[in-house]
LOVEX-328723 format. One record per residue: residue number from 1; residue in three letters; x, y, z of N, C-alpha, C in turn. Coordinates in steps of 0.05 Angstrom, whole numbers, plus 5000, padded with zeros to 4 digits. Example, Ala and Ser with C-alpha at 12.3 -4.5 7.8 and 13.67 -1.06 7.14 Angstrom:
BEGIN
[1; 'ALA'; [5264; 4886; 5156]; [5246; 4910; 5156]; [5264; 4934; 5156]]
[2; 'SER'; [5257; 4955; 5142]; [5273; 4979; 5143]; [5258; 5001; 5157]]
//
This chain:
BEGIN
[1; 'UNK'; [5191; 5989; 3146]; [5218; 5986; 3135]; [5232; 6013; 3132]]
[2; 'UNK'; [5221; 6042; 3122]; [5228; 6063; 3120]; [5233; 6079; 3152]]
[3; 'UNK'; [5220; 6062; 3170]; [5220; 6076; 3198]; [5250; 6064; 3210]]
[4; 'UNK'; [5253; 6034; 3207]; [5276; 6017; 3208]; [5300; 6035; 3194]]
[5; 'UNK'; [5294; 6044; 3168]; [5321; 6057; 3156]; [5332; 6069; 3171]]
[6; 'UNK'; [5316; 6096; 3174]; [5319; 6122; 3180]; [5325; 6115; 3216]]
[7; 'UNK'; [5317; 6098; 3223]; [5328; 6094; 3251]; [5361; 6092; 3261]]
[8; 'UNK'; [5364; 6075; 3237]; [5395; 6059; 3238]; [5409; 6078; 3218]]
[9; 'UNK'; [5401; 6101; 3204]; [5414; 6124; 3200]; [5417; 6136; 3215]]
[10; 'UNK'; [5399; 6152; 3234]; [5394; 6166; 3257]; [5426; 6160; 3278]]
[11; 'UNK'; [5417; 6131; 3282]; [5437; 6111; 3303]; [5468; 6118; 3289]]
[12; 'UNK'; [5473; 6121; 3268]; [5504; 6119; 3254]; [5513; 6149; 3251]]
[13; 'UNK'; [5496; 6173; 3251]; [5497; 6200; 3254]; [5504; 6201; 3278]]
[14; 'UNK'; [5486; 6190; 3303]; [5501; 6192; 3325]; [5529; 6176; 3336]]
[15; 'UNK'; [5518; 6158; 3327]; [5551; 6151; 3328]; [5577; 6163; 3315]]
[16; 'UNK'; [5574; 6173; 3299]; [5593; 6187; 3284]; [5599; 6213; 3302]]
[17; 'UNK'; [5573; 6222; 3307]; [5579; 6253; 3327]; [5593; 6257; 3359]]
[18; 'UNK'; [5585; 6226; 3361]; [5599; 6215; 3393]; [5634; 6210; 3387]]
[19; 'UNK'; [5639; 6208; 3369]; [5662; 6198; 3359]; [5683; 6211; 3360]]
[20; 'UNK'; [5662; 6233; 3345]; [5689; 6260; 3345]; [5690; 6277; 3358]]
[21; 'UNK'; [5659; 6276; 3379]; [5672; 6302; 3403]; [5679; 6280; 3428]]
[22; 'UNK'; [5687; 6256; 3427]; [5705; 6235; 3451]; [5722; 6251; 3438]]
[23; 'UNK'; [5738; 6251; 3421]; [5763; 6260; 3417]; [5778; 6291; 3425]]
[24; 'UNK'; [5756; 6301; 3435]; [5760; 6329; 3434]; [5762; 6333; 3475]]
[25; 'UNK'; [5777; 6349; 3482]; [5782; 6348; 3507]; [5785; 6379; 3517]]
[26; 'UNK'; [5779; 6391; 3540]; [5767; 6420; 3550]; [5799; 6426; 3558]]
[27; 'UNK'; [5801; 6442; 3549]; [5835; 6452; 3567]; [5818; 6479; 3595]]
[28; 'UNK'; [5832; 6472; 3613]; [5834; 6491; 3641]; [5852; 6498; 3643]]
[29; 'UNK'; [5875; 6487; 3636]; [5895; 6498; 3635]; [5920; 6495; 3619]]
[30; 'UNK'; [5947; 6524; 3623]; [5972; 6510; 3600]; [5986; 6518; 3616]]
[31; 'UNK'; [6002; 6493; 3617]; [6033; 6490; 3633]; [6053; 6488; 3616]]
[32; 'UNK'; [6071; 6512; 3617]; [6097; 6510; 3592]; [6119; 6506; 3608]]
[33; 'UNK'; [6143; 6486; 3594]; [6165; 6482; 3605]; [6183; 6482; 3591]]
[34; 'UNK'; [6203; 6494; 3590]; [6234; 6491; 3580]; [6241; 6523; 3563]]
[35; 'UNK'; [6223; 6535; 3568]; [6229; 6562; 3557]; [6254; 6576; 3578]]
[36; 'UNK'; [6263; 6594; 3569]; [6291; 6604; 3579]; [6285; 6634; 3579]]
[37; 'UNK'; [6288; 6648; 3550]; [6275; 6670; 3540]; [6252; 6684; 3543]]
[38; 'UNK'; [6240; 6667; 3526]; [6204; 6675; 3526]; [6197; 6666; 3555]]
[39; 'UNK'; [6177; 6690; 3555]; [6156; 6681; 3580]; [6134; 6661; 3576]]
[40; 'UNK'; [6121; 6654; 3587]; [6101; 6632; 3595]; [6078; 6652; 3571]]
[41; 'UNK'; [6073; 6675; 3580]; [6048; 6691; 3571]; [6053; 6694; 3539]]
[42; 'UNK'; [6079; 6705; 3533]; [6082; 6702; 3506]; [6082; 6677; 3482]]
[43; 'UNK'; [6099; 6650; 3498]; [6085; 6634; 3484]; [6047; 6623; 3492]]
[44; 'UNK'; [6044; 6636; 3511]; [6005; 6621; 3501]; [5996; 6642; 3475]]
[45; 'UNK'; [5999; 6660; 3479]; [6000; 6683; 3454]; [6001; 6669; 3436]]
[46; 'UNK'; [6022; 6665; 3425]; [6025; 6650; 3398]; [6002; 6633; 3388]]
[47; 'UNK'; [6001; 6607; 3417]; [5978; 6589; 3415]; [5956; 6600; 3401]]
[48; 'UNK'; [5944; 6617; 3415]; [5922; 6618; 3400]; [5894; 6600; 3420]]
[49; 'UNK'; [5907; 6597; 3439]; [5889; 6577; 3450]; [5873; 6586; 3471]]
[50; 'UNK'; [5849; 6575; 3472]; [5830; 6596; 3490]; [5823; 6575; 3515]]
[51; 'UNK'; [5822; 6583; 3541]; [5825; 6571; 3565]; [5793; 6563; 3556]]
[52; 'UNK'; [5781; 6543; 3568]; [5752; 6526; 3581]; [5745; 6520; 3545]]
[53; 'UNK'; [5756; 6507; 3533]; [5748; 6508; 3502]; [5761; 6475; 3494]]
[54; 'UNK'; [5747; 6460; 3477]; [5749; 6435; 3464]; [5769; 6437; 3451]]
[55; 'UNK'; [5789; 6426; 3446]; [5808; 6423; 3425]; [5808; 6391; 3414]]
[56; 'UNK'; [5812; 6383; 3395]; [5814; 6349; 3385]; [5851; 6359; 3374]]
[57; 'UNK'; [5851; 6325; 3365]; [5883; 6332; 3355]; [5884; 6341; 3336]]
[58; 'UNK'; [5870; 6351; 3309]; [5876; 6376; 3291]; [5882; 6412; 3303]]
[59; 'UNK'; [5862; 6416; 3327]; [5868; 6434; 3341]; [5896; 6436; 3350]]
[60; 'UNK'; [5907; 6413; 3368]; [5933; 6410; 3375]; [5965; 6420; 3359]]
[61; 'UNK'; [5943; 6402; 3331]; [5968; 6413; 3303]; [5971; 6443; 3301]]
[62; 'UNK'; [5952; 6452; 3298]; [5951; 6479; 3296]; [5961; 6498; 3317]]
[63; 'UNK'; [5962; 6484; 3336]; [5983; 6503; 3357]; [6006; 6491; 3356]]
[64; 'UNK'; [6016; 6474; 3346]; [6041; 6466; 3342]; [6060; 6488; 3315]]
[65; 'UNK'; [6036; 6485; 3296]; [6044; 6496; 3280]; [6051; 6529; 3286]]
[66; 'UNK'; [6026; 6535; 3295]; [6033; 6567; 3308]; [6053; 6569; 3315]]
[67; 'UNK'; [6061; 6556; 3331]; [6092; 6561; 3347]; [6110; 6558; 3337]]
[68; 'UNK'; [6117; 6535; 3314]; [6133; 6534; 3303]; [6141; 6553; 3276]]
[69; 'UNK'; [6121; 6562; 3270]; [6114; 6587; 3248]; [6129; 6620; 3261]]
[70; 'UNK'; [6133; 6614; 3291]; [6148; 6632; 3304]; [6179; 6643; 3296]]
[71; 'UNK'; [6192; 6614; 3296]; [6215; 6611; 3291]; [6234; 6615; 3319]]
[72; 'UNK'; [6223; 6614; 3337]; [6231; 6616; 3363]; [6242; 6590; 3372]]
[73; 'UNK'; [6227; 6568; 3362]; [6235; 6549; 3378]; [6250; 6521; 3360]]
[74; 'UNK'; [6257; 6510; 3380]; [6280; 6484; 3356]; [6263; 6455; 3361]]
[75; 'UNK'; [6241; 6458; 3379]; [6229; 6436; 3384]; [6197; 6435; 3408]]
[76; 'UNK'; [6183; 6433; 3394]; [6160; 6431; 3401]; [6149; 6409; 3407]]
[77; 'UNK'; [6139; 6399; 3444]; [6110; 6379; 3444]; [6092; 6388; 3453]]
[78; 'UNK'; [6063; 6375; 3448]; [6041; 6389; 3453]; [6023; 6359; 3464]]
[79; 'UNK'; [6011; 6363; 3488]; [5996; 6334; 3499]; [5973; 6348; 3514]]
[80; 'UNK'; [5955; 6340; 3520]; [5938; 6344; 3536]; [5929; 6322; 3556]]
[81; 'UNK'; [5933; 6335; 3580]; [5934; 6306; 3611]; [5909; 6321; 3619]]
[82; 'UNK'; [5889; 6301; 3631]; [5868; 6309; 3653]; [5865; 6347; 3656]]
[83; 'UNK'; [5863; 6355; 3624]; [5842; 6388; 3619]; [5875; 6403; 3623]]
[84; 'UNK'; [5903; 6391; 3633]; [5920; 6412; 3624]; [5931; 6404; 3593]]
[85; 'UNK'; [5940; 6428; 3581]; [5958; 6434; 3562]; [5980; 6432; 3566]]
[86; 'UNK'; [5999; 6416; 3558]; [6028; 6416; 3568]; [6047; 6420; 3543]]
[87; 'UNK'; [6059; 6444; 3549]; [6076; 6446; 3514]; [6110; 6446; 3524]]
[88; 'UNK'; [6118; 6432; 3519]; [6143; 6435; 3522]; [6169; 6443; 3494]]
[89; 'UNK'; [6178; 6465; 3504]; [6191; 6477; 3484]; [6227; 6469; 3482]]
[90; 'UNK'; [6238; 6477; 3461]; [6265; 6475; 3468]; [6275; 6509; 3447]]
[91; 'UNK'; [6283; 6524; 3451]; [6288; 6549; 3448]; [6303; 6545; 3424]]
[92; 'UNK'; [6310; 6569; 3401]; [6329; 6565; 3385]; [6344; 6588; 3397]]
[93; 'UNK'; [6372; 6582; 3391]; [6390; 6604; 3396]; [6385; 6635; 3383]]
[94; 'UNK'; [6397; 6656; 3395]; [6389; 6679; 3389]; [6427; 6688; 3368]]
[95; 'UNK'; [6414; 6701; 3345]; [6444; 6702; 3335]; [6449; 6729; 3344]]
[96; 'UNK'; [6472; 6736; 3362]; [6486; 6746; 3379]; [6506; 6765; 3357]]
[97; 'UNK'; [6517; 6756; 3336]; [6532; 6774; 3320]; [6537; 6763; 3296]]
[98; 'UNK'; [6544; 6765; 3269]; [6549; 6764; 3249]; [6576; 6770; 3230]]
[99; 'UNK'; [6586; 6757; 3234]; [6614; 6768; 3220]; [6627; 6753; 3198]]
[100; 'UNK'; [6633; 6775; 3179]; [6647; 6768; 3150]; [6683; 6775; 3158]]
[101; 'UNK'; [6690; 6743; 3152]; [6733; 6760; 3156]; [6729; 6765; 3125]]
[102; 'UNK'; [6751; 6771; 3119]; [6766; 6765; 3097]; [6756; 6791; 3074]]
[103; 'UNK'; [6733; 6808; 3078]; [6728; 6823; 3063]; [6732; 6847; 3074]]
[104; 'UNK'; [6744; 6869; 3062]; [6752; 6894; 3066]; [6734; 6925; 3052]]
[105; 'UNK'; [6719; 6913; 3033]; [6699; 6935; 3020]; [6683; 6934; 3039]]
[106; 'UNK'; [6678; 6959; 3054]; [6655; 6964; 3070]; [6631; 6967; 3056]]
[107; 'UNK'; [6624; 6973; 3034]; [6601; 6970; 3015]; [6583; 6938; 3012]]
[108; 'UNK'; [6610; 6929; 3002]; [6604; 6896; 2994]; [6599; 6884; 3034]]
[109; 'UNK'; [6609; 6889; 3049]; [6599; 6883; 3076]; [6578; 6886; 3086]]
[110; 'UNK'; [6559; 6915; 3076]; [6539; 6921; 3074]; [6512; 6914; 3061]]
[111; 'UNK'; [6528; 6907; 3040]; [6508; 6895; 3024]; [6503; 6863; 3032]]
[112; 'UNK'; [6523; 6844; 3042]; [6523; 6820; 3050]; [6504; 6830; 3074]]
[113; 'UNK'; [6510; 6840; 3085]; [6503; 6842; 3113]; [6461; 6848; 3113]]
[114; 'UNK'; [6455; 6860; 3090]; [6431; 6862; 3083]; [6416; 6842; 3066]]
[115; 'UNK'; [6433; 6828; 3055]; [6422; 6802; 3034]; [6420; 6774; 3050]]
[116; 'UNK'; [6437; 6774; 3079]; [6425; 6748; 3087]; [6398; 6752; 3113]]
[117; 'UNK'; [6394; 6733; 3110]; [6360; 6741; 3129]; [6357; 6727; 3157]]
[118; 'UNK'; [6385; 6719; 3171]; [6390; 6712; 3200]; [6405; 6741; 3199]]
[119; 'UNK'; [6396; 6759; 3217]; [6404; 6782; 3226]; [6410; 6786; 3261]]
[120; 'UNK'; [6435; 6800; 3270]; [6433; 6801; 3301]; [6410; 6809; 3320]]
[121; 'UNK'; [6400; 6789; 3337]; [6381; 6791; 3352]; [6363; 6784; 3343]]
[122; 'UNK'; [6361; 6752; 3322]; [6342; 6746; 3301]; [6352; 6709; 3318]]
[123; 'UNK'; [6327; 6703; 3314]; [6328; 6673; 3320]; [6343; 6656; 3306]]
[124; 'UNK'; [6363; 6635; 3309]; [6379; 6622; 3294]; [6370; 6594; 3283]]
[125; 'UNK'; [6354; 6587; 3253]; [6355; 6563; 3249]; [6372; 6555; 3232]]
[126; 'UNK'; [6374; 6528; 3224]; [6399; 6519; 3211]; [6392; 6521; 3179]]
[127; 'UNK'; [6364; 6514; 3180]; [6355; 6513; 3154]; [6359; 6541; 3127]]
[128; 'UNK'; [6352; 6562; 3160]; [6361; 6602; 3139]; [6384; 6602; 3142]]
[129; 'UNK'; [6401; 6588; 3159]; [6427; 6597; 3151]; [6445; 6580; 3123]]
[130; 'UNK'; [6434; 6565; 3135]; [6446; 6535; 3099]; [6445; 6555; 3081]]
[131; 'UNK'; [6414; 6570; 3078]; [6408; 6583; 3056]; [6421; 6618; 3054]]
[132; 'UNK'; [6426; 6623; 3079]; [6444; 6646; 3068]; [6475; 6650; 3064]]
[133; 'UNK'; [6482; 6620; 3070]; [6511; 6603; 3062]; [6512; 6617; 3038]]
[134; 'UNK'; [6489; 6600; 3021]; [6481; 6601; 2988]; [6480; 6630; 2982]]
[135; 'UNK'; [6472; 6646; 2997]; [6468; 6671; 2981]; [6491; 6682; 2992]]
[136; 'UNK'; [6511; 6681; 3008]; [6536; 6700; 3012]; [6545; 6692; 2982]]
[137; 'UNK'; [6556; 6655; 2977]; [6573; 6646; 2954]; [6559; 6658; 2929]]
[138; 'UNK'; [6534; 6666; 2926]; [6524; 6667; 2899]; [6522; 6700; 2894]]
[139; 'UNK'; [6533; 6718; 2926]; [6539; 6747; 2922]; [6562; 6743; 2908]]
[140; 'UNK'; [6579; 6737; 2925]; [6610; 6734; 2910]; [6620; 6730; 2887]]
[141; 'UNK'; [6602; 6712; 2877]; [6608; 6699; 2848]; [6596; 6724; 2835]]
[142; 'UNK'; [6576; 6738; 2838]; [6561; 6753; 2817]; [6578; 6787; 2817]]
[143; 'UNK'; [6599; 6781; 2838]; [6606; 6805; 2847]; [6640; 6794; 2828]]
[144; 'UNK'; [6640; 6777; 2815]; [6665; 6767; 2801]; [6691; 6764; 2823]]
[145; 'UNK'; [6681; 6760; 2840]; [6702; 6734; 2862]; [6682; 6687; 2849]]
[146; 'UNK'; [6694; 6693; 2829]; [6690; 6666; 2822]; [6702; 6638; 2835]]
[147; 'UNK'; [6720; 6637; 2842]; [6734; 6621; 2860]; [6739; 6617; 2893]]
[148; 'UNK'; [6724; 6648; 2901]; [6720; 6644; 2934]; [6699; 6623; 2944]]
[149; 'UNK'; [6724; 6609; 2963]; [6707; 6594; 2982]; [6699; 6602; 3007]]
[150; 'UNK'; [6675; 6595; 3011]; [6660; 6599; 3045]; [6662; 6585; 3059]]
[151; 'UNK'; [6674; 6582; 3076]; [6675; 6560; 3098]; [6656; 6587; 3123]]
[152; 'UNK'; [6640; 6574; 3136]; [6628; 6579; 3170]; [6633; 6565; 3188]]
[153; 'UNK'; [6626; 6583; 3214]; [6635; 6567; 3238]; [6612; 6584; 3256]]
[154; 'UNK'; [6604; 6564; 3276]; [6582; 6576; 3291]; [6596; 6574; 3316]]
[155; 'UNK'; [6593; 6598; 3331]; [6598; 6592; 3359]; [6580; 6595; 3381]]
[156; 'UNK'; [6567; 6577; 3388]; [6561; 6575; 3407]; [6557; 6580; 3444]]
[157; 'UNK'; [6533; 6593; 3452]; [6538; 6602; 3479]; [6514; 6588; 3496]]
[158; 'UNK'; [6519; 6563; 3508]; [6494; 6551; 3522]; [6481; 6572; 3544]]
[159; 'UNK'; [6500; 6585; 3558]; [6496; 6593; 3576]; [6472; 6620; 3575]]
[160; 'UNK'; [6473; 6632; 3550]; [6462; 6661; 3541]; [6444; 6654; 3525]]
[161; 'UNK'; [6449; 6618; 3510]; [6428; 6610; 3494]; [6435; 6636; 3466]]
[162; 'UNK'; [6459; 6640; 3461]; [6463; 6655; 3434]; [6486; 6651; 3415]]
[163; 'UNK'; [6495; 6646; 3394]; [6508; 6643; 3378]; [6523; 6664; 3364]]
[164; 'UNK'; [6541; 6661; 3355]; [6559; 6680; 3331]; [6549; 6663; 3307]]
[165; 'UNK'; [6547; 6674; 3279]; [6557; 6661; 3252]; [6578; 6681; 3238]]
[166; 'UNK'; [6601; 6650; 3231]; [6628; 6672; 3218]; [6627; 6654; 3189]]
[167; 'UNK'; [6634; 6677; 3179]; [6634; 6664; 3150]; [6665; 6673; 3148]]
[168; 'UNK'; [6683; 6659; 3131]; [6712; 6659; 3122]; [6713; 6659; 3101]]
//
């Protein structure tokens, strides 16, 4: 009966160990598509991912995440077909220039211009800029312009893949 146990333990250890390396698959290779900017070599870089090596889909996350921890890109997939890696990217725009109208203190320009954290030749997401929306209005106010409003406008360049942000 003790030989019976430890058998059908034995049997469920392996089964368990078959389980989780089925899931795991050998990459030979990575095929990237939709990059514009970056090269092919710079995003495997990021990956992290080593050619003739097992990955399962927690591996996968983790190069997703790498990449997106970049801030390079606006959209990330990651699949694995028959041992290739296929990542297909979609680029974020590059912010191209930065401009404040309406203010004339070259000091206070300066200092805006150092307090928000999308800077020229800095990758553009929507999420740092919302947030340095917030920190232009909450310079102003502390700078006793209590009543200025911010309105932005992004301009857009498909072609160069780069943007302006204007704040008014």
């Amino acid at each position: 009966e003790d030989l019976l146990e430890f058998f059908i333990f034995l049997f469920f250890i392996l089964l368990i160990f078959l389980t989780v390396s089925s899931f795991a698959e050998t990459i030979d290779k990575v095929e990237i598509n939709g990059n514009k900017r970056l090269s092919d070599d710079s995003i495997f870089v990021f990956t992290n991912i080593e050619i003739n090596k097992n990955y399962t889909s927690n591996d996968l996350n983790t190069v997703l995440k790498n990449l997106y921890k970049t801030n390079f890109f606006k959209n990330v997939t990651v699949r694995i077909d028959n041992n290739t890696l296929f990542i297909d990217v979609v680029e974020n725009y590059i912010v191209e220039d930065i401009i404040f109208n309406g203010i004339k203190n070259k000091k206070m320009l300066e200092s805006l211009r150092d307090i928000v954290k999308l800077k020229s030749r800095s990758s553009y997401t929507e999420s740092i800029f919302f947030n340095d929306v917030n920190t232009v209005k909450n310079f102003l106010k502390n700078s006793g312009y209590y009543f200025s409003d911010v309105q932005t406008s992004i301009e857009l360049n498909d072609q160069n893949n780069t943007t302006n942000l204007i704040y008014n």
